[in-house]
N, C-alpha and C positions, 0 to 999 in steps of 0.2 A: 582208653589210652594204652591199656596192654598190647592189645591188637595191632596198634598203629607201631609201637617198638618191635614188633615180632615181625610186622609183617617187611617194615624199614629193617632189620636184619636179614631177613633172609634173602632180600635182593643185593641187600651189599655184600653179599658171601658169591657174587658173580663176577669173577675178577675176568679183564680181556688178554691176550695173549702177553702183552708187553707191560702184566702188573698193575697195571690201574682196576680200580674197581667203582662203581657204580650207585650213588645213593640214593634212590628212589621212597620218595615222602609216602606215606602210607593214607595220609588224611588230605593233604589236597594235590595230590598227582604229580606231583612235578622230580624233575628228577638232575641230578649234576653228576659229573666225572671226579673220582678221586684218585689225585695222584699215588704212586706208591710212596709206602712210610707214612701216610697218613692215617691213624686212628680215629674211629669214632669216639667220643665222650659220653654219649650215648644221649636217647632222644630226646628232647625235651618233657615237660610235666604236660603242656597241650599238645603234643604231637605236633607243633605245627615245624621243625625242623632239629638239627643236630650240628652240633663245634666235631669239628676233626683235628688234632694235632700230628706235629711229629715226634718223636720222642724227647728234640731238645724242649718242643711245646711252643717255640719261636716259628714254625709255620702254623697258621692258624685259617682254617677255612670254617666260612658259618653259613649256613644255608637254613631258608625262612618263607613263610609265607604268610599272610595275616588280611582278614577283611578289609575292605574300604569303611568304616565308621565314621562317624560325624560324633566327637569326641565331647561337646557342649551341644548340639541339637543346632549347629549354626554349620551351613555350608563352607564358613571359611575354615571350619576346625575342622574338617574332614581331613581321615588320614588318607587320601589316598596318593597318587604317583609326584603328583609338585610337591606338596606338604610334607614328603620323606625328603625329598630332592631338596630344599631347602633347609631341612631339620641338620639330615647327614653334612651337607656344606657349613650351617652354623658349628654345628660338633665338630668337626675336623678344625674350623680355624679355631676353636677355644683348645684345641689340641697339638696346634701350634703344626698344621700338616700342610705343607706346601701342598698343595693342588695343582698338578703340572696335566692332567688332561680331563677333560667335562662334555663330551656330546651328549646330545640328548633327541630323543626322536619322539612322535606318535607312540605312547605306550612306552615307551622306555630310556632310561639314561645310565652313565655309566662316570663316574669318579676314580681318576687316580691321584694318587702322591705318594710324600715322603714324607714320614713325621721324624719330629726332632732327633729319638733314637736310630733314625737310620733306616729304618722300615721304609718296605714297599707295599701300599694299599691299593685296594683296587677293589671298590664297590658296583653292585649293577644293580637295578630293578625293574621290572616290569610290571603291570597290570594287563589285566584279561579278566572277565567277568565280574566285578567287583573285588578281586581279589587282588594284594600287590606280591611279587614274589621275590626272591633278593638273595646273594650272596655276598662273603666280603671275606676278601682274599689276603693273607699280608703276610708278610717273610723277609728275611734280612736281605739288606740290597747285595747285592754282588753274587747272592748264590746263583749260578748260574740255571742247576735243575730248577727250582722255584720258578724262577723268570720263564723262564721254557716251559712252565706248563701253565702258565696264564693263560694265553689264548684257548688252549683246548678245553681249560675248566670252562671259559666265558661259553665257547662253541658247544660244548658238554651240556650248560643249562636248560632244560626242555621242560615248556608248561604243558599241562593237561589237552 
């Protein structure tokens, strides 16, 4: 677990010309864009991903990855790409989050809205080998930086 924080730091210490820097997961490859001002909180306890904030702590980036499992030994409990897709959609409306965009493709889907306080969410996941992999982006409506680097985090997200 040490390794995977040492080695996920010392990629993120590769920032690109215009401030952004880079978080590359140590234990299953995959890697996202981080805007400037965003902090790491550092890696999780299984390596499997890291929260970034800003200093107000009101932009919030999570990046994750986690096995496909069958959670009771029955194929409907399996956790993999529907079973998040519909987990995250029940959690959002017990959170009172308008849902205002929902595509979803072969291997991947993508959640936005707006919850009560005013936030802009914006979740995505993927699977590739049994594995599913996911961020989930949110920051106050109106900031305009924030808004602006949506697409590049989404574009930024790269599996193994």
């Amino acid at each position: 677990m040490v390794l995977y924080a040492l080695v996920s730091l010392l990629v993120l210490a590769e920032p690109s010309g215009d401030g952004w820097n880079t978080y590359a997961n140590g234990r299953y490859g995959y890697s996202i864009g981080l805007p400037p001002g965003l902090q790491g909180q550092g890696e999780s306890a299984n390596g499997d991903g890291q929260e970034f904030q800003d200093s107000s702590g009101k932009a919030v980036l999570k990046a994750w990855a986690s096995p496909v499992v069958e959670l009771d030994g029955t194929p409907e409990s399996k956790t993999d790409l529907a079973w998040n897709r519909k987990a995250a959609v029940e959690r959002w409306r017990k959170q009172k989050v308008r849902i205002t965009y929902q595509p979803k493709g072969k291997g991947w889907w993508v959640l936005s809205g707006e919850d009560a306080q005013g936030r802009i969410l914006y979740m995505k996941q993927l699977e590739k080998d049994g594995t599913v992999y996911g961020f989930e982006w949110s920051h106050p409506k109106g900031a305009k930086v924030w808004q602006d680097a949506t697409a590049r985090i989404a574009r930024s997200f790269t599996l193994p």
